[in-house]
N, CA, C and O atoms as a MOPAC input file, in Angstrom:
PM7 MOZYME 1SCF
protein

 N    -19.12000 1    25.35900 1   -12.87100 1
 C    -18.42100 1    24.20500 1   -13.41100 1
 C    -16.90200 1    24.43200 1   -13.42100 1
 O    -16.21400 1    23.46900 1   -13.08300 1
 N    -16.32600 1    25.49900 1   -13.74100 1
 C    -15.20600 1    26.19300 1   -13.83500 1
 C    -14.16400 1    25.57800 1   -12.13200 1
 O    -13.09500 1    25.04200 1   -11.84100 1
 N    -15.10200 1    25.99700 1   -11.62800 1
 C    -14.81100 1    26.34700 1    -9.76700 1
 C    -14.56500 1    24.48600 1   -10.07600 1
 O    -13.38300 1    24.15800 1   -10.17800 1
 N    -15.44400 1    23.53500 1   -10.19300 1
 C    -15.00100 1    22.12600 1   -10.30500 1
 C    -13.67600 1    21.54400 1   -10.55000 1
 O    -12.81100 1    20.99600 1    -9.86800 1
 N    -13.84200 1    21.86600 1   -11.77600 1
 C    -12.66100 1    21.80200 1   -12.46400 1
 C    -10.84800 1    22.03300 1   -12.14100 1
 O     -9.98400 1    21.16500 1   -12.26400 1
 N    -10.61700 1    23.73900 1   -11.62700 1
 C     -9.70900 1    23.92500 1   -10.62400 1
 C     -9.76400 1    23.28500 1    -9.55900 1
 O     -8.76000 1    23.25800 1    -8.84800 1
 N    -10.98300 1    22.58100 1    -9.15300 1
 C    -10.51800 1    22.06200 1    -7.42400 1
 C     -9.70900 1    20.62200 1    -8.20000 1
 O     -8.51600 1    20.42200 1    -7.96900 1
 N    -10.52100 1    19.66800 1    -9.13800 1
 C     -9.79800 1    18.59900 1    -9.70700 1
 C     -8.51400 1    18.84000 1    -9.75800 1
 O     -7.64500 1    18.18500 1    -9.18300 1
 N     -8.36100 1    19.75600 1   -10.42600 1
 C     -6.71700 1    20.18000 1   -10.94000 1
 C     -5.68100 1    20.07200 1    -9.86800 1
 O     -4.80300 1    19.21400 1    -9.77900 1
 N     -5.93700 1    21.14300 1    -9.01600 1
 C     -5.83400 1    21.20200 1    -7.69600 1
 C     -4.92300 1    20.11000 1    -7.08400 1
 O     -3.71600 1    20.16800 1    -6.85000 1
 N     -6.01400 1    18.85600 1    -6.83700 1
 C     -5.98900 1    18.11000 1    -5.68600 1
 C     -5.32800 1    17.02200 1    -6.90000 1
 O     -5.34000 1    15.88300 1    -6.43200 1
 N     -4.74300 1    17.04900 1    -8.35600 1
 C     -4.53100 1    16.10400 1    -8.70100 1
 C     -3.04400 1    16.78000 1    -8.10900 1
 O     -2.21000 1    16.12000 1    -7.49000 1
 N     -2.92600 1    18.11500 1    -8.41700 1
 C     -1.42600 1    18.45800 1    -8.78600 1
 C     -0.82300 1    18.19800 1    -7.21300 1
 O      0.31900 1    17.75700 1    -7.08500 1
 N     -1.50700 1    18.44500 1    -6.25000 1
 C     -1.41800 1    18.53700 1    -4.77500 1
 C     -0.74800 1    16.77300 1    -4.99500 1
 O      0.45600 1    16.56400 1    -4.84600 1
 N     -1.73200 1    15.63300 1    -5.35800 1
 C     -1.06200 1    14.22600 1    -4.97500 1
 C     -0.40700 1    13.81300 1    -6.06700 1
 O     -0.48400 1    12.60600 1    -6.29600 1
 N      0.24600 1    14.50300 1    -6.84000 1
 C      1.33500 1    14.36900 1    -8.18300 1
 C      2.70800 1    14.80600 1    -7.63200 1
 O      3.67500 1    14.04500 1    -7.59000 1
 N      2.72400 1    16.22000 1    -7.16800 1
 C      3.68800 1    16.56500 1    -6.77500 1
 C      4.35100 1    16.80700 1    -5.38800 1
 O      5.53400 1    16.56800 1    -5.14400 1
 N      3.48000 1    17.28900 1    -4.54800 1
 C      3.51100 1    17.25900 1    -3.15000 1
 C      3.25900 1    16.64500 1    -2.42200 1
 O      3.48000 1    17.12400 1    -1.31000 1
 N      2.74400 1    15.44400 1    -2.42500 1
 C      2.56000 1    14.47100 1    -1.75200 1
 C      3.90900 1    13.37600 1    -1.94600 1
 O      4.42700 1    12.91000 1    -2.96100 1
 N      4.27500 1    13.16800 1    -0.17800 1
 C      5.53600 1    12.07100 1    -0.20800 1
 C      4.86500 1    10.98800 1    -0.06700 1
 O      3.87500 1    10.97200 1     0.66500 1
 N      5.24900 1     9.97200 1    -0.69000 1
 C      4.21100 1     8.46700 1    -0.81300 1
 C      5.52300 1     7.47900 1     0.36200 1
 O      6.74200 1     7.38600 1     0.21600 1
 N      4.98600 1     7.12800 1     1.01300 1
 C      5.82500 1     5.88300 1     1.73200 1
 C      6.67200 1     5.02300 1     0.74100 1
 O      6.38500 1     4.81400 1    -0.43800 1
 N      7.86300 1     4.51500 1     1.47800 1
 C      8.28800 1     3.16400 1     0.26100 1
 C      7.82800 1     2.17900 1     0.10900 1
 O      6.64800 1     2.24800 1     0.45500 1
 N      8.17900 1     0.86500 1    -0.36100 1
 C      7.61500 1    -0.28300 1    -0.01400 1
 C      8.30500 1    -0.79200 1     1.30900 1
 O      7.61800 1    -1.66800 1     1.83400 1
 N      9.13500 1    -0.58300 1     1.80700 1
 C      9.92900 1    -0.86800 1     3.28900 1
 C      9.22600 1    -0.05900 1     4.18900 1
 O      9.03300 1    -0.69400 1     5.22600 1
 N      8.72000 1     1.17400 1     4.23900 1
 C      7.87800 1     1.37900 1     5.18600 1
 C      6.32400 1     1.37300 1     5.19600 1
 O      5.62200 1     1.71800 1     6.14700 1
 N      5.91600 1     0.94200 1     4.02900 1
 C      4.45200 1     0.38900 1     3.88500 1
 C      4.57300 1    -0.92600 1     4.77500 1
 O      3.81100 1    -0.95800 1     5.74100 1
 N      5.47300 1    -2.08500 1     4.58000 1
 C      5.63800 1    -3.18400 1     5.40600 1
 C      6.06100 1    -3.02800 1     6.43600 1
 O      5.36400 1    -3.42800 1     7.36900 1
 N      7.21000 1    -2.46500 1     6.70700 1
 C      7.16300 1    -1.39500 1     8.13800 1
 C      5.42700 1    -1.28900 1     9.31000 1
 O      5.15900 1    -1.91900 1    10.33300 1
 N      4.99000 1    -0.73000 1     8.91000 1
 C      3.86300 1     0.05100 1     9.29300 1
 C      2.79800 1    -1.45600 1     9.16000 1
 O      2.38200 1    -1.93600 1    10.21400 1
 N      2.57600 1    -1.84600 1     8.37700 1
 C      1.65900 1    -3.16500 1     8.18100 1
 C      2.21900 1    -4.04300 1     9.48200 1
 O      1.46500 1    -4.47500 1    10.35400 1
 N      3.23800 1    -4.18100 1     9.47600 1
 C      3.78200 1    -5.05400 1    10.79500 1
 C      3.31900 1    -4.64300 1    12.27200 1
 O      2.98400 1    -5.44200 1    13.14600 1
 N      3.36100 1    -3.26800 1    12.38700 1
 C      2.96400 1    -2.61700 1    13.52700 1
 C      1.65200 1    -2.88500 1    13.88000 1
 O      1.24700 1    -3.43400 1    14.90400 1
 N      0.97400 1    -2.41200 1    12.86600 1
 C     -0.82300 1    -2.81200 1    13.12700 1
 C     -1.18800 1    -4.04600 1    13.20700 1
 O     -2.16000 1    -4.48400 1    13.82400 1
 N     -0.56300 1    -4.51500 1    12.70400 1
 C     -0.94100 1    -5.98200 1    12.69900 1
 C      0.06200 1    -7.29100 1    14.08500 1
 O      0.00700 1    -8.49300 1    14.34500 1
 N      0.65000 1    -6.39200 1    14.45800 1
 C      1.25200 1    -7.14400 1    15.92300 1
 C      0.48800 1    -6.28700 1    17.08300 1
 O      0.45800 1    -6.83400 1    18.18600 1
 N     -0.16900 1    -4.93500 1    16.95900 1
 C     -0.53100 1    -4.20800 1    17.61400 1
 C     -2.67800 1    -4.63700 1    17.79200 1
 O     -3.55900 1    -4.40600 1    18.62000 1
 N     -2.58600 1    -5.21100 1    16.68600 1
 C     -4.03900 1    -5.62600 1    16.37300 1
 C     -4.36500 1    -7.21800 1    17.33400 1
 O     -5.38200 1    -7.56200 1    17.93500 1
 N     -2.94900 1    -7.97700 1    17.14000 1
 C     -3.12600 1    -9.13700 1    18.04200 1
 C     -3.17700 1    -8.94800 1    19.57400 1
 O     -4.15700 1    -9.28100 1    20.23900 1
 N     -2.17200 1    -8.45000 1    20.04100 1
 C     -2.03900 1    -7.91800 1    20.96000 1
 C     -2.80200 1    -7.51200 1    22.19900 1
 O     -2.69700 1    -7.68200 1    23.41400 1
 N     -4.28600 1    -6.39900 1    20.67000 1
 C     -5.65500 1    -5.99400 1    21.60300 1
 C     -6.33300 1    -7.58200 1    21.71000 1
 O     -6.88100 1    -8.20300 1    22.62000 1
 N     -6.10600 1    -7.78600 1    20.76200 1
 C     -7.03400 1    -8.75400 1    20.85400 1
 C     -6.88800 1   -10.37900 1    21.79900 1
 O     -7.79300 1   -11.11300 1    22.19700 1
 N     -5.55100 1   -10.51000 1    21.91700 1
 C     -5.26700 1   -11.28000 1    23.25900 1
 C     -5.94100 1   -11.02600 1    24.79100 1
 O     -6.51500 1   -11.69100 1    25.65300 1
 N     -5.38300 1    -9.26200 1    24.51200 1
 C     -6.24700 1    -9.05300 1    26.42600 1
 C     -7.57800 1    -8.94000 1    26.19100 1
 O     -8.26800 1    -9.28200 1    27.15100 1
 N     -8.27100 1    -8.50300 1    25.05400 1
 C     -9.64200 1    -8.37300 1    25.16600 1
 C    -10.47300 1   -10.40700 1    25.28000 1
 O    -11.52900 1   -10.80300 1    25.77400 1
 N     -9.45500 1   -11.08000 1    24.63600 1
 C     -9.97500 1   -12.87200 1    25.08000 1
 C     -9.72600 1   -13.09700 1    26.13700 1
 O    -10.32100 1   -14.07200 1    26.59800 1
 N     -8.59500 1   -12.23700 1    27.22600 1
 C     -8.15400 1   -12.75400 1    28.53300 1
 C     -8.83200 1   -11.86400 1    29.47800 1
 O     -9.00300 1   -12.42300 1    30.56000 1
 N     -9.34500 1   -10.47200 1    29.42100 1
 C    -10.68500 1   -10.06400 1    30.08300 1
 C    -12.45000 1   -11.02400 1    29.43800 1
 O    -13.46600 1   -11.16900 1    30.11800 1
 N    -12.29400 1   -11.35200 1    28.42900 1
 C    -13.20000 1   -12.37400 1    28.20500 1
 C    -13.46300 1   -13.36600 1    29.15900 1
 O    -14.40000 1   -13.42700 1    29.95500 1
 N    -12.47300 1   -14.17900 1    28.97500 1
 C    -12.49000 1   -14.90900 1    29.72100 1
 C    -12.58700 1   -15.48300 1    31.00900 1
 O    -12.94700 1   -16.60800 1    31.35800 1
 N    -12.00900 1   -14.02100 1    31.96100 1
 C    -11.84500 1   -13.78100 1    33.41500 1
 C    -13.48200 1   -13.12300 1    33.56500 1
 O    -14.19200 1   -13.21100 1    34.56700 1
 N    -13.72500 1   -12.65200 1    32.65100 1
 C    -15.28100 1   -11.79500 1    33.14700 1
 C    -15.79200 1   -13.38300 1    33.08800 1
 O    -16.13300 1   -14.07000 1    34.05100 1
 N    -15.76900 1   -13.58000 1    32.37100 1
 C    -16.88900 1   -15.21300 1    31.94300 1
 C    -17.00100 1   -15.90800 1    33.41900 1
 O    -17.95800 1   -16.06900 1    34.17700 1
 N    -15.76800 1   -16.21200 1    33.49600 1
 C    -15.20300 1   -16.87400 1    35.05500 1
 C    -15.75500 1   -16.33900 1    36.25800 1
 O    -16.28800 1   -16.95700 1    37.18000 1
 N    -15.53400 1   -14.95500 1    36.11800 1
 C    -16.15900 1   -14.63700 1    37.04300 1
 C    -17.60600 1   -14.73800 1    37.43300 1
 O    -18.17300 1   -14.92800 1    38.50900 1
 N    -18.00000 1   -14.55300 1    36.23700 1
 C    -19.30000 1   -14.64300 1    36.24200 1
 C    -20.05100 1   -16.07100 1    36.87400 1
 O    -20.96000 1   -16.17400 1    37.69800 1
 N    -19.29400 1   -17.08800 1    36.14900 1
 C    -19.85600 1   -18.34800 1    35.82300 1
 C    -19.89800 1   -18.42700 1    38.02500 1
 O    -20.82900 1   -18.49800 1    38.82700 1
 N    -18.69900 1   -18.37400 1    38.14600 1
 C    -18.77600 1   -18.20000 1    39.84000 1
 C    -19.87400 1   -17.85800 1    40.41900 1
 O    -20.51200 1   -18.67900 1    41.07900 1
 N    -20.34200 1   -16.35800 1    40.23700 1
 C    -21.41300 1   -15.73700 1    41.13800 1
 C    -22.43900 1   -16.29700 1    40.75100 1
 O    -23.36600 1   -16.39100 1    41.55600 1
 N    -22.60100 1   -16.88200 1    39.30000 1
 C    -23.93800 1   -17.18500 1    38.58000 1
 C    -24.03700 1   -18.99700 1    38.32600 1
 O    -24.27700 1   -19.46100 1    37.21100 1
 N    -23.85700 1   -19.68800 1    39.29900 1
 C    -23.55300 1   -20.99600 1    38.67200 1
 C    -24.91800 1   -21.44300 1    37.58200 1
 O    -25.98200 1   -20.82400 1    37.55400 1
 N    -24.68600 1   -22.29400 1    36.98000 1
 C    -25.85200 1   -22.81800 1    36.43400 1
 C    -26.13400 1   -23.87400 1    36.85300 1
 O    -27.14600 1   -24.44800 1    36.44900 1

């Protein structure tokens, strides 16, 4: 139980004191990135969508 206890301690004192926390300018920073980087995939993955579809619809008419 002992051994528990020090690891708690530990890992509080580890994200109390040694841990650098982002600001709020680079939390929004960083949110901007993923999230222009998230559209982005997701544009070419609708525009290979779409071209596979096409293609398809071609070889495969209905």
């Amino acid at each position: 139980m002992k051994k528990i206890v020090n690891y708690c301690k530990a890992c509080y004192e580890e994200l109390v004191y040694k841990t650098t926390w982002p600001t709020r300018k680079q939390l929004t920073h960083s949110a901007m990135v993923v999230l222009s980087a998230s559209l982005v995939i997701a544009l070419v993955v609708f525009c290979m969508d779409s071209l596979f579809r096409f293609v398809m619809s071609s070889i495969y008419p209905n």
